[in-house]
N, C-alpha and C positions, 0 to 999 in steps of 0.2 A: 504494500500500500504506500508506501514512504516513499520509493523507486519510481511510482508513479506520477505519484507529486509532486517530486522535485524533478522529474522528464516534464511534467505539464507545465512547471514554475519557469524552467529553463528556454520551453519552447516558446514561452508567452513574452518572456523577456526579449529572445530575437528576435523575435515578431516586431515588436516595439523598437528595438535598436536598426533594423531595415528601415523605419522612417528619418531615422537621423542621418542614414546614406545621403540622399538628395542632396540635403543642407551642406555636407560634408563634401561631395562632388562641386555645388556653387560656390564655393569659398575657396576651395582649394584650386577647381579649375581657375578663380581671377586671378588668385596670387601666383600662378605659373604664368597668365599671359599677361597680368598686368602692363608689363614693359611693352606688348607687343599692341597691347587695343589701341584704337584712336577714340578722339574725345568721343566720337559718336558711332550707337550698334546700329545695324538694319532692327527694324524694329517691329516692319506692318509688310505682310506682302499681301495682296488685292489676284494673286494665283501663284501659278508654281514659277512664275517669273521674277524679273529682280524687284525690288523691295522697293515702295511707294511713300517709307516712313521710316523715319531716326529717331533715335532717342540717346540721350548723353550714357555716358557709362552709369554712371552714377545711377540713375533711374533707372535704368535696365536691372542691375545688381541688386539694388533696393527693391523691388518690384517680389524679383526673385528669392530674396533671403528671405523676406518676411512671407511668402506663399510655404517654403519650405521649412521655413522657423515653427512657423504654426503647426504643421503637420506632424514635425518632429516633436512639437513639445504635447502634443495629442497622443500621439505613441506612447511615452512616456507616462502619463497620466493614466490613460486608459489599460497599460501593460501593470502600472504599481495599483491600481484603485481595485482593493478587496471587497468580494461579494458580486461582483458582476458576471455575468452568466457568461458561457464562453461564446455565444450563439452573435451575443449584444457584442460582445468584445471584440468576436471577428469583424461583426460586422463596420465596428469604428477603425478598425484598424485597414480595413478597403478603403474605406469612405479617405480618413487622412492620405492614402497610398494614393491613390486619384488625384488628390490637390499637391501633394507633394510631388508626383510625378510631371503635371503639367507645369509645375513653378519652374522646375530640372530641367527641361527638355527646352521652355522657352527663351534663358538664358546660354544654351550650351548652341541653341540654333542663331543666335544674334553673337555670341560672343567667339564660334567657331568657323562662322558665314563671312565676315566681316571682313577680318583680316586676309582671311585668302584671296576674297575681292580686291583689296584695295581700297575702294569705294564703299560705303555702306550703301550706297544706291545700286551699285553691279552686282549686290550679293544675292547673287539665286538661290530661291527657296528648291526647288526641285523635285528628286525623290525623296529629298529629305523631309518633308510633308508625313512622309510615313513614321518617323520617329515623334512630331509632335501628339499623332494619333496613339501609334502605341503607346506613350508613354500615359492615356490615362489608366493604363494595364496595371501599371505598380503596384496597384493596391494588391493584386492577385497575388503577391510576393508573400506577404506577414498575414495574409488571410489564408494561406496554405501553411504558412510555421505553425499557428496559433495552433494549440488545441483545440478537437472537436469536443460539441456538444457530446458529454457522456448519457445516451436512452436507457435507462434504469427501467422495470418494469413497471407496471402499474401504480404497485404499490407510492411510487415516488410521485403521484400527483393527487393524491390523497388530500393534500391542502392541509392549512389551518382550523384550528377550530376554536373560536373566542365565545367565552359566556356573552350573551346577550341578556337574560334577564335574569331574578333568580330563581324563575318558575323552574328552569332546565333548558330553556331553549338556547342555541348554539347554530354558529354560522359557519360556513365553509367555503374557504377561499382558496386559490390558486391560479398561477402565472404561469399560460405555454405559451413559446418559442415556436414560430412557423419557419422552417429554412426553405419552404417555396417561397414566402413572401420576403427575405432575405437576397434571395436572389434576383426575383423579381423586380424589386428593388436597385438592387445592382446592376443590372442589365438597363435600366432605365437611365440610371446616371451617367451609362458608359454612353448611351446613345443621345445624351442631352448634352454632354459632354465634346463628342464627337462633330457632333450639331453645330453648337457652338465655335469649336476649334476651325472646324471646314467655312463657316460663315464668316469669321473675320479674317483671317486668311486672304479670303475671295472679296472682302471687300462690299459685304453688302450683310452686313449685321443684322441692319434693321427690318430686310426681311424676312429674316427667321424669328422673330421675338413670338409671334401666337403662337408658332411650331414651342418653343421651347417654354414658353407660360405654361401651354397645352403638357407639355411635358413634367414641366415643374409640377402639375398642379394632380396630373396622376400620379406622381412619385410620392407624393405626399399621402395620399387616400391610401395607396397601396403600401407604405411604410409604417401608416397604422394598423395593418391588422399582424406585423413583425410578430407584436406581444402582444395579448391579451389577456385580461386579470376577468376568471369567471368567479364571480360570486352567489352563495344562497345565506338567505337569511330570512328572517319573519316577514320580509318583505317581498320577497318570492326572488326571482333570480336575474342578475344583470352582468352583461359582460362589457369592460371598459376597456379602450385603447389604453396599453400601458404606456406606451411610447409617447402620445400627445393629450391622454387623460379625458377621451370623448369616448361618452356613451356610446356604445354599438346598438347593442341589446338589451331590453328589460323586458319581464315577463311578470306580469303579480299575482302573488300568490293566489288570488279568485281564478287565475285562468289557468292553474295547473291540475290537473285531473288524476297524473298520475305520475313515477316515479321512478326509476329500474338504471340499474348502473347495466353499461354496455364496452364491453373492451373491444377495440379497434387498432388491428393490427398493421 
């Protein structure tokens, strides 16, 4: 049991230490070119063509620390913070891998384009278009280290049971974990994401905003039903998004007839 624990302790930790990569990659890739950048990176391409937009060094780097700053110290937080389910934990540990990845890739494409050009306006985007894509992949890194959800049998969702009055009545409560809707989830970002990344790029943002609202706004609906907290009590039974604290379901006790535990394999 111990060998277990500390293999699950170990794996969660590099999980978490994979987000400090990025940060680590930005930092270190300036202080190696330092000497070589000019005042200004490519900064905007409008296609796979040369670049329509600069930006000073400074604001490129900046830009980029703090995308991958945050991500990293997200890792961290989420890899030391006890009690959290592993399901939750992977899941934040994708979500930082995603923003930490695009912060990495948009710095390493302005600060590696540039210089080879000469010009920041001669620096062609090219096939290299594919690496700002993949890279909202990253997250798949410390979401495969993490440990997985361990499924215990039944018995493990048995729930709470809190006096309610002092006649004897008692209520029962418990918290499942959906890893389709975990996914589902993830797959939305990655393509809200992609959306995003291909439409500035190209140069035409502002017609993709309903596409990615539209996107936004299913990622959201569908990242509440993650977790679900089903409750019973004298009140009959209600089940709430754990994750954003909205009612799903309530059912009252006048409308329940009957009763029956059923296991689903």
């Amino acid at each position: 049991m111990t060998n277990t624990t500390d293999s699950g302790f170990a794996r969660t930790l590099v999980a978490g230490l994979t987000l400090v990569v990025p940060f680590l990659v930005v930092l270190g890739s300036w202080l190696l070119l330092r000497e070589r950048l000019p005042a200004e990176l490519a900064s905007h391409w409008s296609g796979v063509g040369r670049a329509d937009g600069v930006m000073p060094v400074a604001g490129s780097l900046t830009i980029s620390l703090v995308m991958t700053g945050l991500a990293a110290t997200a890792g961290i937080v989420i890899a030391s913070r006890p009690g959290m389910s592993a399901s939750l934990r992977r899941g934040g540990f994708f979500f930082a891998g995603v923003f930490a990845g695009i912060g990495m890739a948009t710095w390493l494409l302005s600060a590696g384009l540039t210089p080879a050009a000469g010009d920041p306006f001669d620096a062609v985007l090219g096939e290299w278009i594919v690496l700002l894509v993949a890279a909202a992949g990253y997250g798949v890194i410390p979401f495969l280290i993490a440990p997985k959800p361990i499924h215990a049998g039944v018995d493990r969702f048995r729930g709470d049971q809190v006096p309610l009055e002092p006649s004897g009545v008692r209520a029962w409560s418990c918290t499942v974990t959906s890893t389709v809707f975990i996914w589902v989830t993830a797959a939305l970002i990655i393509i809200g994401v992609v959306i995003c990344a291909t439409s500035i790029i190209a140069g035409n943002a502002g017609d993709s905003v309903i596409g990615v609202v539209a996107i936004a706004a299913t990622t959201l609906v569908v990242a509440a039903f993650i977790r679900l907290r089903v409750s019973v009590d004298a009140r009959g039974l209600s089940v709430v998004s754990a994750v954003m604290r909205i009612p799903v379901k309530r059912i009252g006790l006048e409308q329940i007839a009957a009763v029956e535990a059923v296991s689903v394999l």
